[in-house]
C-alpha positions in Angstrom: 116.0 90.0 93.3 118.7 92.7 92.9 118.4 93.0 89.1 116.4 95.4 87.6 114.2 94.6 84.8 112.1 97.4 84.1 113.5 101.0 85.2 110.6 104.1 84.9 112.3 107.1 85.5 110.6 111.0 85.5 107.5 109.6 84.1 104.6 112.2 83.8 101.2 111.8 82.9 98.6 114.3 82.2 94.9 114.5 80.7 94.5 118.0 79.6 95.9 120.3 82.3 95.4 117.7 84.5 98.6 116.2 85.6 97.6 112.9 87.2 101.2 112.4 88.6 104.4 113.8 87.5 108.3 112.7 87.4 107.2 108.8 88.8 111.0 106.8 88.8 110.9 103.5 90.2 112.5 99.8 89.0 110.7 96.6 88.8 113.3 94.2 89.9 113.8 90.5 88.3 111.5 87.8 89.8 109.8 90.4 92.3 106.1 91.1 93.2 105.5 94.4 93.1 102.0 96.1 94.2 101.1 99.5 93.2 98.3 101.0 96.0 96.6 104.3 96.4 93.8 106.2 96.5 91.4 106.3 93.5 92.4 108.7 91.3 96.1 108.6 92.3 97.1 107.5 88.9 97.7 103.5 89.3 95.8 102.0 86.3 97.1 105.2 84.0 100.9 104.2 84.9 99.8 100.5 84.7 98.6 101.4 81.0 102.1 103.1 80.6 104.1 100.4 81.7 102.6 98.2 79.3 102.7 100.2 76.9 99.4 101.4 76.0 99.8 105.1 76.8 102.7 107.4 76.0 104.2 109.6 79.0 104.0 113.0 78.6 107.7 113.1 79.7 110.0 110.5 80.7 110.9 107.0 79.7 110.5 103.4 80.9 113.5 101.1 80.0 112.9 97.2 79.6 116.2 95.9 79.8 117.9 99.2 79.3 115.9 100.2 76.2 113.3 102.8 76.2 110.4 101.2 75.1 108.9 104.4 73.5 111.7 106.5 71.9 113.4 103.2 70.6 110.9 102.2 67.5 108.3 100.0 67.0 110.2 96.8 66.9 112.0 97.4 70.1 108.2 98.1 71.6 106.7 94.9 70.2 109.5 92.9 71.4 108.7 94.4 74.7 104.8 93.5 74.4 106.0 89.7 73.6 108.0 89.8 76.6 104.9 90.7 79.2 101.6 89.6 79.8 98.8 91.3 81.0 95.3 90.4 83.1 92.7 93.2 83.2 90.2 93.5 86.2 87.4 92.1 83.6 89.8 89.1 82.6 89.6 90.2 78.9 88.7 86.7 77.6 87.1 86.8 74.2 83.5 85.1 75.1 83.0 84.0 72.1 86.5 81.4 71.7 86.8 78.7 74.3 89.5 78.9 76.5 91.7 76.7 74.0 91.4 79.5 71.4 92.2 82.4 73.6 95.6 81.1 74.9 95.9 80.0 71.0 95.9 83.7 70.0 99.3 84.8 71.6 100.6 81.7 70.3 99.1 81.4 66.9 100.0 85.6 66.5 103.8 85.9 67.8 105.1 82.3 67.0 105.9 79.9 64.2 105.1 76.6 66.8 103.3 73.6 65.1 100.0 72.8 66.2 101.3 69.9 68.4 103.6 71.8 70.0 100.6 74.7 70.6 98.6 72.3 72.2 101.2 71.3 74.5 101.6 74.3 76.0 97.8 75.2 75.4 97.3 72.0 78.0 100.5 72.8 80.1 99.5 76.8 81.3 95.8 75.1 82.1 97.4 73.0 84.0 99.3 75.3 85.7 96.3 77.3 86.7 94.3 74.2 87.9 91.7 74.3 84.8 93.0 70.9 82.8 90.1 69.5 80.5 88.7 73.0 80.5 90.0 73.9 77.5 87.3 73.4 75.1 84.5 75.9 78.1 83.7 79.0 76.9 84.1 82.1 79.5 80.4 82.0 79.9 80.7 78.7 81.6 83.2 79.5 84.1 82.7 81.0 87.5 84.4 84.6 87.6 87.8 83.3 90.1 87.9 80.1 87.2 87.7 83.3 84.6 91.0 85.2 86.4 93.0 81.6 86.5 92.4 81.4 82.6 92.7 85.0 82.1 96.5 84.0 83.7 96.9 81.3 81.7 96.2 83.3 78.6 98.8 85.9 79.9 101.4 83.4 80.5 100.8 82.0 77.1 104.0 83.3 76.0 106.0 82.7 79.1 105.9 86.3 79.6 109.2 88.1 81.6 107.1 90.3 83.6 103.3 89.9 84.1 100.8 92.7 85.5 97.6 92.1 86.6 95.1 95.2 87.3 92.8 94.4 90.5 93.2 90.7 90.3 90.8 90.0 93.1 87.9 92.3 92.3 84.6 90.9 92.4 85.6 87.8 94.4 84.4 86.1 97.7 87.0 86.2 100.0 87.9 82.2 99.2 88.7 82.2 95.6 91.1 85.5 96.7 92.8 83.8 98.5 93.3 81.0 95.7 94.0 83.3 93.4 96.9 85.0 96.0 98.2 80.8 96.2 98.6 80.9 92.2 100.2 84.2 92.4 102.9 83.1 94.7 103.2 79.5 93.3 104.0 80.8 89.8 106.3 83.4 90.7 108.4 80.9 92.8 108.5 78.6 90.5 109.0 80.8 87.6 110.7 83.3 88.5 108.1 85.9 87.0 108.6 89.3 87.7 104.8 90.5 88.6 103.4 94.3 89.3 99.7 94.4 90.5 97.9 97.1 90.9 95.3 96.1 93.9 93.7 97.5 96.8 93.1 94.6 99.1 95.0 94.8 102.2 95.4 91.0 102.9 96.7 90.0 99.4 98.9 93.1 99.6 100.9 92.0 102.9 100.7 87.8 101.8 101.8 88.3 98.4 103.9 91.6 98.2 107.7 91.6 98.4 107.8 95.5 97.5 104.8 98.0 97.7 104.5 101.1 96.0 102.1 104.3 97.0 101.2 106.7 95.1 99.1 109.7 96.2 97.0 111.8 94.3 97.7 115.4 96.2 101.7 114.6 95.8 100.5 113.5 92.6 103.4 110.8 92.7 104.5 108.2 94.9 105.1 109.2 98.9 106.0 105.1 100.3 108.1 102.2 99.2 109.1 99.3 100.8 107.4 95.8 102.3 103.8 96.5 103.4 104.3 95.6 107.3 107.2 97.8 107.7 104.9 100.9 106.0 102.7 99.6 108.1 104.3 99.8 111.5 107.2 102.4 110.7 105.7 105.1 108.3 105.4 108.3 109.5 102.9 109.6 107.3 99.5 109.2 108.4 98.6 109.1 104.9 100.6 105.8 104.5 99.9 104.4 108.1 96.1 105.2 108.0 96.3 102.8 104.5 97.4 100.2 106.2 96.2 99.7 109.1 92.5 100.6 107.7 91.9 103.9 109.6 90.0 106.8 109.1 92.2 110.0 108.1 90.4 111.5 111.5 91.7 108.7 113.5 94.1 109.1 116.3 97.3 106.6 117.0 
C-alpha cells in the first residue's frame, strides 16, 4: 500500500470569509482504508465533496493519478468520476427505481455493455453485498443497513478505483454496523479498493482503519495521522488523545 493514488496537496476551502481549513496535503494510498475524523464543523464532509469532485478548492489541487482533476479539463475530471464511487450518509438511492435500476444507471450512463452483460454484473455486486434476488425491491422495502449494502453495490457498479463513503454507519443499531464494518473489509481485501470514510464511530474507526486522518477546526487543518491505536496511546495532544479514548477535554490522564 505504498502507491499513491490520490495526492491533495495545499487544498483550501472557504465559505465567504470563512476558511473552513486551509493548505490540507495528504495521499490516499492504493488499496488503503482511510478515515477522515474530527470535530463537527472541522471541514470533513466539505473536503469529502472536494475529493470527489463536487466542490472546487479555493487553492490547491488534488491529483488522481498525477493529474489535477480540476485545472486539467472536463474529460480528465469525468474520467476521474468514472473511476470512484461514492455512498452518502442518506444512501442516495432513487426510491422510485428498484434496486436493479439504480445500479443500471452507472452502467446504462458510462458504458456501451449489452443488456446481458448488465445484468450480470447487476446480479454479481448484489451478490457481493449479500442482497441476491433483491433486485427487483424498491428502497422503501429495505431496512436502512440493507439500504447502505445497495447503496455499495450501486457505488461499486463501475468497479470504482477508489470508493468514499460519508458516515457509513449513521442511523444503525450497533449489529448491522458491525456488518456493514465486515463488508467494508471483505471488499477491500478482496478488491483491492482504495476507500476514504469520513465517520465518527470509534469502534469501526480502530477495526476497519489502516490510516486515520484528523482534522481540527481551530488549526483549521489536520493536527494527527497515522493508525488509530497508536494516536490513541502515543499522541500527545489532548485534542487527539481525548478523541480516542472518549474523554472529556476537562479530563485528566
Amino acid at each position: 500500500m505504498d502507491t499513491d493514488i490520490i495526492t491533495v496537496e495545499n487544498l483550501t476551502a472557504r465559505f465567504g470569509t470563512n476558511i473552513v481549513f486551509e493548505e490540507v496535503s495528504f495521499n490516499v494510498r492504493k488499496g488503503e482504508i482511510l478515515v477522515i475524523v474530527g470535530e463537527s464543523g472541522c471541514g470533513k464532509s466539505t473536503l469529502l465533496k472536494m475529493m470527489i469532485g463536487l466542490n472546487r478548492p479555493v487553492a490547491g489541487q488534488i491529483r488522481f493519478q498525477g493529474a489535477d482533476i480540476f485545472s486539467s479539463g472536463e474529460q480528465i475530471l469525468g474520467a476521474y468520476r468514472k473511476s470512484i464511487g461514492v455512498l452518502f450518509q442518506s444512501s442516495a438511492l432513487l426510491g422510485s427505481m428498484t434496486l436493479r435500476e439504480n445500479i443500471e444507471l452507472p452502467l446504462g450512463e458510462y458504458t456501451d455493455l449489452s443488456p446481458e452483460e448488465i445484468d450480470r454484473i447487476i446480479k454479481m455486486k448484489l451478490g457481493m453485498v449479500n442482497l441476491a434476488g433483491y433486485d427487483h425491491h424498491y428502497p422503501s422495502e429495505l431496512s436502512g443497513g440493507m439500504k447502505k449494502r445497495a447503496g455499495i453495490a450501486r457505488a461499486m457498479a463501475l468497479d470504482p478505483q477508489v470508493l468514499f463513503f460519508d458516515e457509513l454507519s449513521a442511523g444503525l443499531d450497533p449489529v448491522t454496523a458491525v456488518e456493514l464494518d465486515d463488508l467494508i473489509l471483505k471488499t477491500n481485501s478482496a478488491l483491492g479498493t482504495s476507500m476514504v470514510i469520513v465517520t465518527h464511530e470509534l469502534e469501526s474507526i480502530y477495526k476497519i482503519a489502516h490510516r486515520v486522518l484528523m482534522l481540527d477546526k481551530q488549526a483549521r487543518g489536520i493536527i494527527a495521522e497515522g493508525h488509530p491505536r497508536e494516536l490513541k496511546e502515543r499522541s500527545t495532544d489532548p485534542r487527539v488523545t481525548n478523541f480516542f479514548r472518549r474523554q472529556k477535554p476537562e479530563a485528566s490522564f
